[in-house]
C-alpha positions in Angstrom: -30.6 -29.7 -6.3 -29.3 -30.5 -3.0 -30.1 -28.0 0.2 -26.6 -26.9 0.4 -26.2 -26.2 -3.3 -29.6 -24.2 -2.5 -28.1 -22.3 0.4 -25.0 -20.9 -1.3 -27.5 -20.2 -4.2 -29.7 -18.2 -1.8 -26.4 -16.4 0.2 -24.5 -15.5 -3.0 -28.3 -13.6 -4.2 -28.5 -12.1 -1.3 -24.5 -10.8 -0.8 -24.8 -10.2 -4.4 -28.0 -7.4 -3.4 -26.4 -6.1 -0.8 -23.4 -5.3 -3.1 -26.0 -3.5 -5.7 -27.7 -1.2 -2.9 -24.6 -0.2 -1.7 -23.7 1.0 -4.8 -27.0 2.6 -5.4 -27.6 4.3 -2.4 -24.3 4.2 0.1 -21.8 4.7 -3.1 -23.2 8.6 -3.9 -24.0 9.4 -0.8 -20.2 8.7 0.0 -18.7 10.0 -2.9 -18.0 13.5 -1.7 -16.7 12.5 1.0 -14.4 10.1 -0.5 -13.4 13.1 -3.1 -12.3 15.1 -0.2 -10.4 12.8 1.7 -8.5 12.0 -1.8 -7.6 14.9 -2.7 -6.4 15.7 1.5 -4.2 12.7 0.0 -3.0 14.0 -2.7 -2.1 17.4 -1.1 -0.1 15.8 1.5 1.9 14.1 -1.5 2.5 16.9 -3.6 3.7 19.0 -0.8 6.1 15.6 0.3 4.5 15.5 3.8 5.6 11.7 3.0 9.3 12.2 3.2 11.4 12.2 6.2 14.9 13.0 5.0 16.5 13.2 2.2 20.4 12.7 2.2 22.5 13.2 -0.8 25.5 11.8 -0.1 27.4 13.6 -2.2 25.5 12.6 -5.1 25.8 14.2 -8.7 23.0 17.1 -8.6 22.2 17.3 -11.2 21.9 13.6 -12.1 22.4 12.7 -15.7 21.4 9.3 -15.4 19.8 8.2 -12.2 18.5 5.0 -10.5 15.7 4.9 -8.7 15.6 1.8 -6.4 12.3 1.3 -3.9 13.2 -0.6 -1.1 11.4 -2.2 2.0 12.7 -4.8 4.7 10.9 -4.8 8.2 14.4 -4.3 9.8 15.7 -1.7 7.5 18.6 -3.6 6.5 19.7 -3.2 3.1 20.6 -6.7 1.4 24.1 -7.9 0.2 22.5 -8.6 -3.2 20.9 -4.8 -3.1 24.4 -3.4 -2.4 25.8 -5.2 -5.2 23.2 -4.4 -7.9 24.2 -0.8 -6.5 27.3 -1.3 -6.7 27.2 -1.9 -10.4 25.1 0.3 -10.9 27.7 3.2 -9.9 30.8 1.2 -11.7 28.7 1.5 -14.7 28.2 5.2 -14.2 24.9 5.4 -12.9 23.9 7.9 -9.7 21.4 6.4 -7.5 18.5 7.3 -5.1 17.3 4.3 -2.8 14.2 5.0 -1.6 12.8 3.6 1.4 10.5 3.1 4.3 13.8 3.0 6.5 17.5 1.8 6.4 19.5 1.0 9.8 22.3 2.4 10.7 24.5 0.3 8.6 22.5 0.8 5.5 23.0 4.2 5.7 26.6 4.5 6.3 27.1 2.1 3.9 25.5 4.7 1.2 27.2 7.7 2.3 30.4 5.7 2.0 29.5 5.3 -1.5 27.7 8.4 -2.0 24.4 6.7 -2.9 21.7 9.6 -1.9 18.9 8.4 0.1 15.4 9.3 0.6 13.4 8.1 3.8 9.6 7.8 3.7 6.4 6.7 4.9 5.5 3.7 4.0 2.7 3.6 1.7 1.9 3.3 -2.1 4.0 0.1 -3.0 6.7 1.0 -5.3 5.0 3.2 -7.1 4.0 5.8 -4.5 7.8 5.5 -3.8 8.5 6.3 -7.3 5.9 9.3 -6.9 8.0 10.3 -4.1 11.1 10.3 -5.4 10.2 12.1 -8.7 8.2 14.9 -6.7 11.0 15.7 -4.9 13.6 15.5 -7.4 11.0 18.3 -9.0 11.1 20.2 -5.6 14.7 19.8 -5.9 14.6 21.5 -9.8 17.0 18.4 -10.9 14.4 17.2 -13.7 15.2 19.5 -16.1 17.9 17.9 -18.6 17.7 14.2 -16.8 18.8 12.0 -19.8 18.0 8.7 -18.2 15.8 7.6 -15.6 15.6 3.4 -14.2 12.8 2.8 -11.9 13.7 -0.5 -9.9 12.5 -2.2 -6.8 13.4 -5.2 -4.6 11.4 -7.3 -5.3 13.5 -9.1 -8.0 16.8 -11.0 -6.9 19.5 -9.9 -9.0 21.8 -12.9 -10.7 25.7 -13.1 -9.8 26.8 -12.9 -12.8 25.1 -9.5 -14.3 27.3 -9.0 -17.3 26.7 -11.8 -18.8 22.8 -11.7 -18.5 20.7 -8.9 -20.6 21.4 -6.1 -17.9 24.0 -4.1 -19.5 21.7 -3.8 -22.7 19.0 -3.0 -20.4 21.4 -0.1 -19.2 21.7 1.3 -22.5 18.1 1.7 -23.1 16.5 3.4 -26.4 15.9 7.2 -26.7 13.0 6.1 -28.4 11.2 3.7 -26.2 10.9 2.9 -22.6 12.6 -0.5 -22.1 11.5 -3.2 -19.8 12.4 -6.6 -19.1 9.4 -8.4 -19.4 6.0 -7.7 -20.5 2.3 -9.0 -19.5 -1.1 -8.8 -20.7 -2.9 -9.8 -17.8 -5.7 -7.1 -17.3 -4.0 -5.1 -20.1 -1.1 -5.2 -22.1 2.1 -3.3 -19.6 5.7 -3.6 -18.8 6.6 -5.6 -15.9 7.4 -2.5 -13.6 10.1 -4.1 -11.8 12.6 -2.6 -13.3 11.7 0.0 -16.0 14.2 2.2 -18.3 12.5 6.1 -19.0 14.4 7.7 -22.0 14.8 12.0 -22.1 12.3 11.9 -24.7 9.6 10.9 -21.9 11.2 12.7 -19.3 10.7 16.5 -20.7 7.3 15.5 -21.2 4.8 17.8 -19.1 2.5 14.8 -19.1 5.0 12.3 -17.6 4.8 15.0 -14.4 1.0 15.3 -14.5 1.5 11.7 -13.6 2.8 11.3 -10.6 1.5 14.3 -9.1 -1.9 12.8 -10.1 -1.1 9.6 -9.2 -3.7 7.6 -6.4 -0.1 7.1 -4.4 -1.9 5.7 -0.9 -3.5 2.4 -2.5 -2.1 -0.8 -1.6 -1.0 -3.6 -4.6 -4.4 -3.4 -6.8 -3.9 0.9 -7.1 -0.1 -0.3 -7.7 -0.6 -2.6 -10.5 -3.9 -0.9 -12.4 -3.5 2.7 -12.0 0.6 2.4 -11.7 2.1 -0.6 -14.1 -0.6 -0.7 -16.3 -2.3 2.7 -16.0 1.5 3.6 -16.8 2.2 1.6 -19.2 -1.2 2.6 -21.4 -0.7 6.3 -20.9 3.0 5.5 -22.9 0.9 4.2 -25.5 -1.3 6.6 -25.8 1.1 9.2 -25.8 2.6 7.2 -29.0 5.5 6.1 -26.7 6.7 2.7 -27.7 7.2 -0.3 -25.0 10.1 -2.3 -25.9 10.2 -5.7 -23.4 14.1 -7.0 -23.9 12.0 -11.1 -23.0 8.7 -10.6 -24.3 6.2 -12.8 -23.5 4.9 -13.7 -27.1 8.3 -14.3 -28.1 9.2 -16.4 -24.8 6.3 -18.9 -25.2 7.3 -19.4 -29.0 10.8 -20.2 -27.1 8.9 -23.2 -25.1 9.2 -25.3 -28.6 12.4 -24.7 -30.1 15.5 -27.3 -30.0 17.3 -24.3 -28.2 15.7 -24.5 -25.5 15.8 -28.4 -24.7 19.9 -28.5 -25.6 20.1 -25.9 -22.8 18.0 -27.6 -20.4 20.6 -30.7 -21.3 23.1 -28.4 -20.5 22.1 -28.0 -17.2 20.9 -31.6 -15.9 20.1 -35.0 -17.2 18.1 -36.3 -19.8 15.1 -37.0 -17.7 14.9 -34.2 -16.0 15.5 -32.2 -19.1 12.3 -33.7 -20.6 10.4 -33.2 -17.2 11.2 -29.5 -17.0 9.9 -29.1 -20.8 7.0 -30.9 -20.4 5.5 -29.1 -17.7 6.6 -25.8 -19.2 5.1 -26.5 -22.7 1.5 -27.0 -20.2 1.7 -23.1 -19.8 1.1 -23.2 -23.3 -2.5 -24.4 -22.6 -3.1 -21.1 -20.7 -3.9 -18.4 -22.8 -1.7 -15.2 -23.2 -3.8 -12.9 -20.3 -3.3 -15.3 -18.0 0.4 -15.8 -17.9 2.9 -13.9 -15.7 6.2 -14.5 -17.4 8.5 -13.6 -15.2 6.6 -16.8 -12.6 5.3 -18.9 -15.3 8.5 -18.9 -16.9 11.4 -18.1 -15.2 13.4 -20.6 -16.0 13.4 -20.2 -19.5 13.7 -16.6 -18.8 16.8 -17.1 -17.2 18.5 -19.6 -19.9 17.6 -16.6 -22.1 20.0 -14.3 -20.1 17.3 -12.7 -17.8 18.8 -10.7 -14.7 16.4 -11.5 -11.9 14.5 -14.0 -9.9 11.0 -12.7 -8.2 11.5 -12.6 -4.8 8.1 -14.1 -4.4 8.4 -16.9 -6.3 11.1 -18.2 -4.1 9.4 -16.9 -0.8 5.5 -18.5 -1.5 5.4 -19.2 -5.0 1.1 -19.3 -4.5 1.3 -20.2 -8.2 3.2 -23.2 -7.9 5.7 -22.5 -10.9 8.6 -24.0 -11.7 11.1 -23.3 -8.8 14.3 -21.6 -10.6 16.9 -23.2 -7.6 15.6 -26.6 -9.8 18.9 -25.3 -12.0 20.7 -22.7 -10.4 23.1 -25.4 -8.8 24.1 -26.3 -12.5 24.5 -22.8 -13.2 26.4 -21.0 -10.1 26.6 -17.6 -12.0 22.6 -17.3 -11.0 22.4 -17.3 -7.3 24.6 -17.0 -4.3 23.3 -19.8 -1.0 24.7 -16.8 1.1 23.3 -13.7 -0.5 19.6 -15.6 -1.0 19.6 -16.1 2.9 20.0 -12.8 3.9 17.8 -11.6 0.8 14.6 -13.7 1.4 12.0 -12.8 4.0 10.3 -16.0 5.1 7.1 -16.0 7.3 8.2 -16.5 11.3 5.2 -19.5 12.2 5.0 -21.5 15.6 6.5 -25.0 16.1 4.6 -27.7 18.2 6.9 -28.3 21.7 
């Protein structure tokens, strides 16, 4: 064994100890402490020390059916595609709530205009401790009680052109049975994709679906977000005998990857060769196993010749994963993506250029 094999070997033992002595003798020693400070946290969110204003616009109070929508963007401005997924919302008969970290001036006349209600709030907890937010203070407000529906969405999805055609309006519809998500996962436990999530009456009047969120960890950053928040979520529905109904599931989705549908849309879209490249590198997710896969990355294309309503924001900012880029077919099919909206949607990293 070379030395440097021998080194790392020797630096990984020793992190690795270091690790198990905190945990043995920092860890307890700490834990009050931490318990304190948590539950400082916690007090501060249940009494909304979080939120800065709440306007309502001259929203419906109480809300039948209500939208929540978490949104961020460093200059507080709120996106053309944003305003038109609200927009449909309310000609679909929807009252909405954005939620968010700040809106300029703009954003904010442009909601009143519309009477979209608007809550301002520190920024921290992800979507979910804006969720938690919202919900506490629509509590606060006493305009839970006889909610029908409730969507949780946030903006991190782009929202296709053309929604009516695409599985939106039966997302809209829901099931008083089940909550009703777009896509599912079972990466680190079986959950909805929380990116847009449909909450029937039948959860709502639940006295557990409160305990939640004013339980809820609301301060941690994306891992707190997706265990104790999408998953954690998700699993507490289950438990409570709740079922999950995903309108693309993934199990079904990758049976998709080999049916003749499939390729005669992909020939719908662009040539023969390309048609057989696309499939051929998304049959190689097959080799992945199930808990691995991210659908709504892996396979957004397919998702969307299915009649999915989004693009992940990330996938077209970074796309870490290297999936397949959806823009490989949205010029075929213009009722998927505006040039103009996605520039003003997409928040691209500012970097330095050589002089």
């Amino acid at each position: 064994m070379g030395a440097r094999s021998l080194m790392w070997r020797e630096l990984r033992r020793r992190y690795q100890d270091w690790n198990r002595w905190q945990q043995q003798t920092v860890a307890p020693l700490a834990a009050p402490l931490q318990r304190c400070w948590q539950q400082r946290q916690l007090t501060q969110i249940r009494t909304l020390a979080r939120v800065k204003q709440l306007y309502w616009h001259g929203c419906p109070r109480p809300p039948q059916r209500l939208a929540l929508l978490c949104h961020y963007a460093p200059q507080g401005r709120l996106q053309r595609c944003m305003r038109r997924l609200l927009d449909d919302l309310q000609q679909r008969g929807w009252s909405v709530l954005v939620l968010s970290s700040g809106l300029d001036t703009d954003g904010l006349s442009w909601c009143r205009q519309r009477q979209i209600a608007v809550l301002l709030r520190r920024n921290q907890g992800r979507d979910f401790g804006a969720f938690q937010d919202g919900w506490l203070a629509l509590a606060h407000e006493g305009l839970v009680n006889g909610m029908e529906q409730l969507l949780l969405l946030n903006d991190s999805v782009y929202p296709v052109v053309d929604l009516e055609a695409s599985s939106w309006p039966r997302f809209l519809v829901g099931d008083p049975a089940a909550v009703v998500g777009f896509s599912d996962s079972f990466q680190n436990g079986y959950h909805l994709q929380s990116y847009a999530l449909h909450i029937p009456a039948r959860v709502l009047q639940q006295p557990w679906w409160h305990q939640f969120w004013w339980c809820y960890p609301g301060w941690g950053g994306t891992a707190v977000a997706i265990r104790d928040g999408e998953i954690g979520l998700s699993q507490l529905l289950l438990h409570q005998g709740v079922p999950l109904m995903a309108l693309h599931g993934v199990v079904a989705l990758r049976a998709w990857l080999t049916s003749a549908a499939l390729h005669e849309c992909l020939l719908a879209l662009c040539s023969a060769p390309a048609a057989e490249l696309l499939l051929r590198q998304l049959l190689e997710s097959r080799d992945q196993s199930i808990i691995h896969l991210s659908p709504s990355h892996q396979l957004a294309i397919p998702l969307l010749l299915q009649g999915f309503p989004f693009i992940k924001r990330d996938l077209l900012e970074s796309n870490e994963s290297r999936c397949l880029d959806p823009l490989l077919l949205t010029g075929g099919a213009p009722q998927w993506l505006d040039p103009v909206e996605l520039v003003d949607f997409l928040r691209p990293p500012i970097i330095g250029y050589k002089l």
